[in-house]
N, C-alpha and C positions, 0 to 999 in steps of 0.2 A: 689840893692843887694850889700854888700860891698863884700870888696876881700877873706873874710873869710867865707862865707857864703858857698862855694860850700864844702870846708874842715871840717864844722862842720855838713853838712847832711849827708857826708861820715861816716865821727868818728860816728855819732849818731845810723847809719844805720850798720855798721861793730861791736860794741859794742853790740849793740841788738841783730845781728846773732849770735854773738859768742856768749853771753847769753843765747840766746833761745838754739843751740849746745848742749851747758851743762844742761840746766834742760832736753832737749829731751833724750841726754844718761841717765839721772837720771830717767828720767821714765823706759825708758827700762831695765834698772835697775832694777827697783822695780817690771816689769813685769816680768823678769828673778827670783828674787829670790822666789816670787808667784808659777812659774811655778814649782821651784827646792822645794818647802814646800809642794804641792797641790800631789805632784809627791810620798812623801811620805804617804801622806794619803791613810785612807781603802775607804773613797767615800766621793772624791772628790765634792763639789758640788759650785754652785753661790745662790741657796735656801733666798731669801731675807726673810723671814716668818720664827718663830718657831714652830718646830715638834714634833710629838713623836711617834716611830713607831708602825706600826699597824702587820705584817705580813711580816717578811722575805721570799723570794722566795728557798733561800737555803735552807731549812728544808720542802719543797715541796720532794712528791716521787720521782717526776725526778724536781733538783735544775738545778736552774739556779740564774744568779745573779743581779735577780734584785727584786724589794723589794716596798713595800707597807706604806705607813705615813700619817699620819694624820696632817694635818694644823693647828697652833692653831689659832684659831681669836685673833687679834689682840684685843688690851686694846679698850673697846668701840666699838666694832663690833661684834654684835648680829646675831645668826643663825637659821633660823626657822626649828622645828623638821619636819614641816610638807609640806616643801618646800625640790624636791628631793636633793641629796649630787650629787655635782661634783667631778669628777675625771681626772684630767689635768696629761697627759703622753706623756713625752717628748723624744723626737728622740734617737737614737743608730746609727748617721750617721756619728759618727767621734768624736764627741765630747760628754762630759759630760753634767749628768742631770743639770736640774734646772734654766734654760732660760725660761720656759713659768712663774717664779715666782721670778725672780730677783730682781724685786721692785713693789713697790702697785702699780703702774699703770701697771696690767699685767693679762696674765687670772685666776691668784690664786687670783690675788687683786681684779677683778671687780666680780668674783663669791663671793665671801669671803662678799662684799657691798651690792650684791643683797640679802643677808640673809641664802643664802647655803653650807651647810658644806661639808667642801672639804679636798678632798684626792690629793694624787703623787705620781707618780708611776715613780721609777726613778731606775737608777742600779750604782752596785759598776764597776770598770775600767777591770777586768779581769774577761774572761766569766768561765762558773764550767765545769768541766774537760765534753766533749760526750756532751753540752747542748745545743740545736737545736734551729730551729725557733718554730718548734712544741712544745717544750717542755715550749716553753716564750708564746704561747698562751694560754698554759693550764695554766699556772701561773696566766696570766692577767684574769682569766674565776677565777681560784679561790680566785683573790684580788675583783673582783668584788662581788663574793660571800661574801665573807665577809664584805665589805662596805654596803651589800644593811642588812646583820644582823644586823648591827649595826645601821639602822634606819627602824625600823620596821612600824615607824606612817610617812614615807613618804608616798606622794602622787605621786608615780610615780618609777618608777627604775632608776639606777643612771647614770649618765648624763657624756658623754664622751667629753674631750673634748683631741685630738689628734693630735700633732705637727709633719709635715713632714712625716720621715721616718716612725712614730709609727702610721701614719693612717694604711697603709696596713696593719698592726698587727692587730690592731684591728677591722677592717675590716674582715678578716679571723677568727676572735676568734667569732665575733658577726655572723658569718656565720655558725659559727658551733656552739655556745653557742647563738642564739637567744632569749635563753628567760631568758638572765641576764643583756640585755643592756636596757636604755633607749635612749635618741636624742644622737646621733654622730657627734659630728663637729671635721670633716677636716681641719686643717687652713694648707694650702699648702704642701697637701700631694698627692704624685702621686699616679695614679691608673691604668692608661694606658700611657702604656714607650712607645711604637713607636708614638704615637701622638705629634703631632705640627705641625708649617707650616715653607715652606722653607724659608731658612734666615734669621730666628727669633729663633730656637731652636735647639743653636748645641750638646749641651749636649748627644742630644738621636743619636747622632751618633758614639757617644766615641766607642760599642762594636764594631764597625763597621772597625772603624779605628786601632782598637786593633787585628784583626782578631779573635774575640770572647771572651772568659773568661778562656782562659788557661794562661791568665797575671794573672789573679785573683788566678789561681790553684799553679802558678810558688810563687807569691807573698806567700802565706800561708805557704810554703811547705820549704820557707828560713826562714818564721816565728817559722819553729817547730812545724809546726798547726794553731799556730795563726795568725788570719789579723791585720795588724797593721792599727788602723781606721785614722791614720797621711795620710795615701796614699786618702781617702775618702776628709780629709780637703785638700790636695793638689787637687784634684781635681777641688773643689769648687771655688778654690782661681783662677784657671786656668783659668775660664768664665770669669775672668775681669783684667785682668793684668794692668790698668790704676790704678783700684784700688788699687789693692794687691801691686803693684810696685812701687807707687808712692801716688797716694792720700790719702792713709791710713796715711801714714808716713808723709807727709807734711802737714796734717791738725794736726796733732801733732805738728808738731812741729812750724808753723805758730801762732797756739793757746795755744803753751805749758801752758800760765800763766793762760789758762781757761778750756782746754778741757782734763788735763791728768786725774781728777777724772772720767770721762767718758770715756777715751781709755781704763785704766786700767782694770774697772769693764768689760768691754767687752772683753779684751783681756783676762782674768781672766778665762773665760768660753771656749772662743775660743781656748786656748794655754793648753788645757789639752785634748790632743786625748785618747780614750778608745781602749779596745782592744776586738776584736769581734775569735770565733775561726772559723777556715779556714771553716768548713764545715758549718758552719750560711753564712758565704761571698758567697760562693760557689752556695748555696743553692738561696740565693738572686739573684746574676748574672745570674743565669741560670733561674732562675725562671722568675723573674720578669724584669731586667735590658734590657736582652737580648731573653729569652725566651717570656715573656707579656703571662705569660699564668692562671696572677690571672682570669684576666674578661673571658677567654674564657671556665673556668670549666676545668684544665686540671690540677688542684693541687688535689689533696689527700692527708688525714691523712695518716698514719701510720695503723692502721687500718680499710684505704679503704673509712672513710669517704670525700666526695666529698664536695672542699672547693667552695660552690655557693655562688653567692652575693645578687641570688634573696631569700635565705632564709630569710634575716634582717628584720625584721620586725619593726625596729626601725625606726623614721624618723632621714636622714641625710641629713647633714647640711655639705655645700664645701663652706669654705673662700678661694680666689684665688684671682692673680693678675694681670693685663698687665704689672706691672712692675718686675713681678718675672722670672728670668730666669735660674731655677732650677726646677720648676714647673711647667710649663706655663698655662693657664685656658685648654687647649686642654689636657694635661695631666690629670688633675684635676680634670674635667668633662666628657674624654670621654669615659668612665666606662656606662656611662649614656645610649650612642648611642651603646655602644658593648652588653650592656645586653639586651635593649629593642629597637622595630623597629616603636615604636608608642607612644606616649602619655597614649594613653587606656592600652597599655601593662603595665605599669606601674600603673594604678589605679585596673586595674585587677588583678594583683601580691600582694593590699595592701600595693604596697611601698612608701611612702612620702620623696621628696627630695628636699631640698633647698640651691640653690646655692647665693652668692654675689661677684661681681666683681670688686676688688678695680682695678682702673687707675694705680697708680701711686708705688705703694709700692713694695719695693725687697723681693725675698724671706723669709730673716731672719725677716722682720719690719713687717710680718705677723703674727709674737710671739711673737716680741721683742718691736715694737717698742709702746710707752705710747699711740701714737695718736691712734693708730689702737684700744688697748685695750680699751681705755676709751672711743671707739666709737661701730666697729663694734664689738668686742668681749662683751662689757658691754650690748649692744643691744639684744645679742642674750641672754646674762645672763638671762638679765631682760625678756624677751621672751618667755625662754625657754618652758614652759608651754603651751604658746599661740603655739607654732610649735608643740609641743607634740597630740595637739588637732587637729591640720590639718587633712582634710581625703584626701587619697590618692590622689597625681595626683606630675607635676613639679610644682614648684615655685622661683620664684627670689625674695630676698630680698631684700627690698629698706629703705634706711635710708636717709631720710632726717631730715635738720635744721627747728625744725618749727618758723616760723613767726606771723606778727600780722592777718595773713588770715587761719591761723591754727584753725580750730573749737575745741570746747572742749578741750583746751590745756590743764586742769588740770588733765584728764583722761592720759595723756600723761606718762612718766614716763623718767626724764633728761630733754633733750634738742633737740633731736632727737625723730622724728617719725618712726617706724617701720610699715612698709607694706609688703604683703606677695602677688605678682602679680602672675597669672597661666603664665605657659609658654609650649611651646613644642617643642618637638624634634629638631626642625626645628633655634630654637633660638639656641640649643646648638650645631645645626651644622653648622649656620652661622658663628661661630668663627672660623672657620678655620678646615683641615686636611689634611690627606693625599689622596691620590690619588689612587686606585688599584695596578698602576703600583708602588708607593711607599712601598704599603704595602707588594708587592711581593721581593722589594727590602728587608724589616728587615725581611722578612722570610726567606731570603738565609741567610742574616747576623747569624741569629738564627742556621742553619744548618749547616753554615762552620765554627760556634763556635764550635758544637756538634762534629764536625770534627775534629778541630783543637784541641778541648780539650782533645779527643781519643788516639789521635795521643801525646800528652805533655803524657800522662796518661801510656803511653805505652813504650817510647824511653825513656823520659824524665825525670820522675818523681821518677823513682827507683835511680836513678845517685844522682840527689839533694838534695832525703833524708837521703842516703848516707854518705853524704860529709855535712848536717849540722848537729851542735849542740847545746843546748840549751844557750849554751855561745857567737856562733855566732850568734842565731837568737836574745837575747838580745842587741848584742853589735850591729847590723843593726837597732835595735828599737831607740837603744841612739843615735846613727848619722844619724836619719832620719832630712834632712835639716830641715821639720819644729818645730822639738824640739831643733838643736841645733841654731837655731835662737831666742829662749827662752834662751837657755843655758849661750850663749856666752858672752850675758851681765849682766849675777846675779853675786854675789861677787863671785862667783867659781872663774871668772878666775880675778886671780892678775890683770889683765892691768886696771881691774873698781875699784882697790881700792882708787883712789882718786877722784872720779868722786862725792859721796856722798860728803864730806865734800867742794869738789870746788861746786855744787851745793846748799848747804845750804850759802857758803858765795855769791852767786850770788843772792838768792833771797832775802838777806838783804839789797844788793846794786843793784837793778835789775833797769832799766835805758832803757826802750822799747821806740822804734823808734816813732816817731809821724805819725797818719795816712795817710800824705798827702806828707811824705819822698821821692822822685823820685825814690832812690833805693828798698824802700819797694813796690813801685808799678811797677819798672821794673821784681822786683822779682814775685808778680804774674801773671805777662802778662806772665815770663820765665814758671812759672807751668802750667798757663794754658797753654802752646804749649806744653810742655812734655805730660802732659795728653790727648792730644788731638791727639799726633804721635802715641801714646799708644794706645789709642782706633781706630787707623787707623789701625795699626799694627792688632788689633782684627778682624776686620769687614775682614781684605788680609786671615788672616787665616780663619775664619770662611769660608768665601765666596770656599775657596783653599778645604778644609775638606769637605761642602758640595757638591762640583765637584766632588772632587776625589772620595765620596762615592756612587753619583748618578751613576757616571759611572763606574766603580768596579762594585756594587752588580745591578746596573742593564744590565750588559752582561748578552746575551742570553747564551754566552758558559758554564758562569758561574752557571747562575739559572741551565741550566743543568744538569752540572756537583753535582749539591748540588741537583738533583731531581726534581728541581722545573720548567719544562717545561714550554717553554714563552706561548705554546698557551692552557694550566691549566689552572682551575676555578682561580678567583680571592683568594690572599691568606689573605682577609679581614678576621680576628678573628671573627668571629659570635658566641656565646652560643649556643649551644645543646638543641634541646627541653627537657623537665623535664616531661615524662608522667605521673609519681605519682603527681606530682604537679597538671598539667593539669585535670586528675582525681579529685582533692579535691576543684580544682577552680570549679569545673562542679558543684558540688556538691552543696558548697556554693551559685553558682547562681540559684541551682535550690531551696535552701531553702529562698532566697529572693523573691523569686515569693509568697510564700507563708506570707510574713510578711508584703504587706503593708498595713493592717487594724490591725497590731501586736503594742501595747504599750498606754499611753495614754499622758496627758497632755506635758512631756519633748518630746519625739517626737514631737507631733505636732507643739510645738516651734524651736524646732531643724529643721525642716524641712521648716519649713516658711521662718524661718531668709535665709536660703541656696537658697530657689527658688527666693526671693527675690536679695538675691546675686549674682547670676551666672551668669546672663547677664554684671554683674562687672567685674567678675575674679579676687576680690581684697579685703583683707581682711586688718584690723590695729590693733593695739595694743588698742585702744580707745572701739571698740567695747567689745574684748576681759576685758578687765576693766570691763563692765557691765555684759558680758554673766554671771559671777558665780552667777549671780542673777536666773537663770535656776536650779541651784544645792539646789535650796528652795522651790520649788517650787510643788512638788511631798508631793500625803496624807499625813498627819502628820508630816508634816516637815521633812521627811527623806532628810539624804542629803545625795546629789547623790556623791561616789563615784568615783575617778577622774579615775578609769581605766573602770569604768563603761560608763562614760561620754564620753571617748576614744570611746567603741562600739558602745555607740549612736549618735555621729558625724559619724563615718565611715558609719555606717547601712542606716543613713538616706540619706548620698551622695549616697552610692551606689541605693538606690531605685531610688533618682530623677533620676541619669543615666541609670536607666533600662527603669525607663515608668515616666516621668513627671507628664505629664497630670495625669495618675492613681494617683498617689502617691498623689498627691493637692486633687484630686476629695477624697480621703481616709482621709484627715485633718481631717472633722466631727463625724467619725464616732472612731474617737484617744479621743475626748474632753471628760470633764467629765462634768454632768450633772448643777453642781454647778456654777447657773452663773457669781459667783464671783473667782471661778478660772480658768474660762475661759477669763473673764477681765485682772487679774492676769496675767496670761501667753499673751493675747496680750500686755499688757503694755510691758512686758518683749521685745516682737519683737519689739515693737516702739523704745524702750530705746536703745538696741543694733542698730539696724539700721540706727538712727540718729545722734549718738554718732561718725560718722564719719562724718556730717554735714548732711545738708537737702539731701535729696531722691529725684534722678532723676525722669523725668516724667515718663519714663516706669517703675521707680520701684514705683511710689506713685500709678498706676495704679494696678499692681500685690499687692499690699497691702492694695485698697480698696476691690479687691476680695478676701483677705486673710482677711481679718477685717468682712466682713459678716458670713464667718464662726467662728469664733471665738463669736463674740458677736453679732451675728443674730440671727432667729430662730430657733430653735433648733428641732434635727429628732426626730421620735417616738422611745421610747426606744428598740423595737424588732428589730428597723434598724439598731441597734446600736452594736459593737461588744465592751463589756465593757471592759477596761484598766485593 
């Protein structure tokens, strides 16, 4: 190495930083002046697709401000009338619509591919003067009205698909409006707030550490009314201070010469908080945050109606993460374990629910991110029909890559296989929960919120609102740290006025370090240790926050004091029985006693293929390909009807659960006389059953005794109860 050598890795390495410096403030620059233009818009959005509105919410009897559009297909992508419409509705948790459709690899992109005309359901930044959360369900009840008029030769009702915060929305509108949904997917949206396991989910402790939701009542109340949803993104940003603090910002500026088109677009969407009013926030915190009183039946409309989750009659669909920690799968799923104590519970109720568990993925990369879309969201696209058709009971969905051991890979549809495996309670209570004694702990939390909140409501709250005005609660919106960290560097303020032009002469003469610079590689051995003290610092806090809240709300003086006596029933949320329900379920089981000689040749296939199956537990996308070969099959070619097709899957699960043996021994006397559509229809069970490769020994056994009936001898026609 000559003597100059160590001097020009320096110069190369100092010259780079201070290079990259300047396009890094250039970026933020240009995120700053984004946020300061977006700021003056009427709705703000990231919308990569063009629109054209279908139904404003504001011109509803009781307005609210969010709103209804239509997607146009893009040049070259074809929509089938007769394939149901999606409807992709995106969060109200801080931030601005239009991340579930930012770019074609997204779920307005892979719906839009699969042939489905799609809707968005997005809102403007300021909520309409009194407008509730009751009031945005009955809007979402009449966006869907109107989407499902508007495809009248669908086969099916329209298809939700639900980001984050807007699952429980919709979840509550579908509980009260059941008969205007079709499949629901969740992609990481909470459903049950006290659920998770100890020191992996500190999030669900915040009310706890807050001493309840009179922060939340305090916060609105300097707002003027309004919440300012900045306080929600700060939150968020809180659960990872490695990131927020340091890795955000140094993958910037590390990659400035590659990755500012991608900071931008994201910070775009991220850097424009909404504003929600105080008595929606309110309503939230107490309800759900801190009270957890969706899954337990303890919400009410306005006029008394009672928000149940076992009304749905829709199948739903939970995308959820081990990597997400805003959501966690216990959150996610344990709606599941609070409504029903059994498997059977659930097939008896007629509810169909399918959950998938990505490893690896954050929160946000369960709407955002392309890989997840163009896998598990396009999966389900493509699917969605095949779930529509499930009869009652749990199921996990499975995606896999098929290979060269993939049978019938042209029935296939992409690159991935979809399977739909049974499960039960039991699997979704192996993920983890709480304990009795925990659960008793968020129910004092719950109480000395109710308390505390009382108490703010009563001292407090007359003083505050008082003493604000609509001039201070604006001018606390503008200096809320996360807008003025947008602010600071758009041209507003003089100090960035030379920052553009020294940035544009920098990327003329731009001169980046070489990869293998000592300094470039002492530089990130330096980031990764920051990052790493960073996420130490996390785990001291988190572990600190957990203590302090096990031992606070689990004092016995305390529980007491808040009424919740230590040696009281456990304070597990259970659901209330529904006797009017229970009544109509009776009912129903007793009119299936009466129907299994009811129907003729599609039963008898529909029922074959299932006794055939069930010893499997496991359904794909391969056979589903072949089943619509059933919907031709009925006299004169009628074709069967897909809501039709819905009760005759359901009908015939429920029989084989009632009495098997009956229901098989009942096959011959379904069949019709013609022994050519009797062949017909077994072909049909051959085709679907095979179509997921050869047939295990017990099922070619169940299907030679399935096969004498079908195309054996035939009973004397007085045996016979005609189809």
């Amino acid at each position: 190495m000559s003597v100059e050598s160590p001097f020009n890795f320096l110069q190369e390495y100092w010259i780079d930083a201070w290079q990259r410096s300047v396009l890094t403030l250039d970026a933020l620059r240009e995120r700053g002046n984004t946020f300061v233009e977006r700021s003056a818009e009427d709705v703000p959005h990231v919308l990569g697709f063009a629109f054209e509105p279908v139904l404003d919410g504001r011109t509803l009897p009781r307005p609210v401000n969010y709103f209804l559009i239509r997607i146009v297909p893009p040049e070259g992508t074809v929509t089938d009338p007769v394939k149901p419409p999606f409807v992709v509705v995106d969060p109200r948790a801080g931030h601005g619509p239009g991340i579930g459709g930012m770019k074609q690899d997204s779920e307005i992109g892979v719906a839009l591919a699969a042939g489905h005309a799609t809707y968005f359901v997005g809102f403007r930044p300021k909520p309409e003067p009194r407008q509730t959360i009751e009031d945005v369900c009955r809007a979402e009840a009449a966006f869907l009205e109107a989407v499902a008029a508007r495809h009248p030769e669908a086969e099916g009702k329209p298809v939700l698909v639900a980001n984050c915060q807007a699952g429980w929305q919709i979840m509550m509108t579908a509980a009260i409006r059941p008969d205007l949904f079709g499949p629901i997917l969740l992609a990481g949206s909470p459903l049950s707030y006290w659920a998770g396991v100890r020191g992996r989910n500190p999030m669900r402790y915040l009310g706890g550490t807050l001493g309840g939701t009179w922060l939340t009542a305090l916060a609105g109340d300097l707002g003027n009314g309004i919440f300012d949803g900045a306080y929600l993104v700060g939150n968020f940003e809180s659960l990872n201070p490695a990131n927020t603090w340091w890795d955000k910002p140094y993958n910037l500026y590390s990659k400035v010469d590659t990755e500012t088109t991608r900071f931008l677009d994201f910070e775009t969407w991220w850097g424009s908080p909404v504003l929600l009013n105080a008595g929606e926030m309110q309503w939230i915190a107490d309800n759900l945050f801190v009270g957890n009183k969706l899954t337990s039946g303890e919400i009410s409309t306005s006029d008394g109606t009672r928000v149940d989750l076992r009304n749905i009659r829709s199948p739903i669909i939970v995308l959820c993460s081990w990597g997400d920690n805003i959501t966690p799968p216990q959150q996610a799923l344990g709606w599941i374990t609070d409504l029903y104590g059994h498997e059977d519970e659930i097939v008896a109720n007629g509810q169909t629910i399918v959950y998938t568990l990505h490893q690896t993925i954050g929160h946000l990369g369960i709407f955002v991110s392309g890989k997840v879309a163009t896998k598990e969201h396009a999966e389900f696209a493509s699917c969605m029909q095949m779930i529509d058709l499930l009869p009652p009971g749990l199921y996990e969905a499975v995606i896999s890559e098929i290979d060269g051991s993939t049978a019938n890979p042209g029935l296939i549809h992409g690159k991935y296989l979809f399977q739909l495996e049974a499960r039960t309670l039991d699997d979704i209570r192996k993920l983890g929960g709480n304990s009795d004694e925990d659960e008793q702990r968020f129910a004092t939390v719950a109480r000395v919120s109710e308390i505390n909140h009382g108490l703010y409501r009563t001292f407090a709250q007359p003083v505050v609102r008082a003493m604000v005005t609509p001039q201070s609660a604006e001018l606390l919106r503008a200096t809320n740290a996360h807008r003025l960290r947008f602010a600071a560097f758009s041209d507003c303020n003089p100090a960035m006025t030379a920052i553009k032009p020294l940035a544009e002469a920098v990327r003329s003469h731009r001169q980046p370090a070489a990869p293998d610079n000592p300094l470039l590689t002492l530089e990130k051995v330096t980031s990764t240790w920051i990052s790493t003290c960073l996420e130490g610092y996390r785990l001291v806090r988190d572990a600190a926050t957990e203590a302090m809240f096990l031992g606070t709300y689990g004092s016995p003086a305390l529980q007491a004091a808040a009424g919740l006596a230590a040696d009281a029933a456990p304070a597990r949320r259970q659901i209330g029985r529904d006797l009017a329900r229970e009544v109509i379920a009776g009912r129903w089981r007793a009119e299936l006693e009466t129907r299994f000689e009811s129907g003729g040749l599609p039963e008898a296939v529909v029922r074959a293929l299932m006794h055939v199956r069930l010893p499997r537990r496991t359904v794909d996308e391969r056979g589903f390909a072949v089943l619509q070969a059933v919907r031709q099959i009925l006299p004169a070619n009628r074709r069967i009807g897909f809501d039709e097709l819905k009760l005759l899957f359901r009908d015939q699960y429920l029989l084989l659960r009632l009495d098997e043996e009956r229901a098989i021994q009942a096959i011959p006397k379904l069949l019709p006389d013609d022994p050519q559509l009797r062949a017909a229809g077994w072909q049909v069970v051959q085709d679907i059953l095979k179509a997921s490769g050869d047939p295990a020994p017990e099922e070619q056994r169940l299907m030679q005794r399935l096969e004498a009936m079908f195309v054996g001898a035939r009973p004397l026609p007085q045996e016979r109860q005609d189809a």
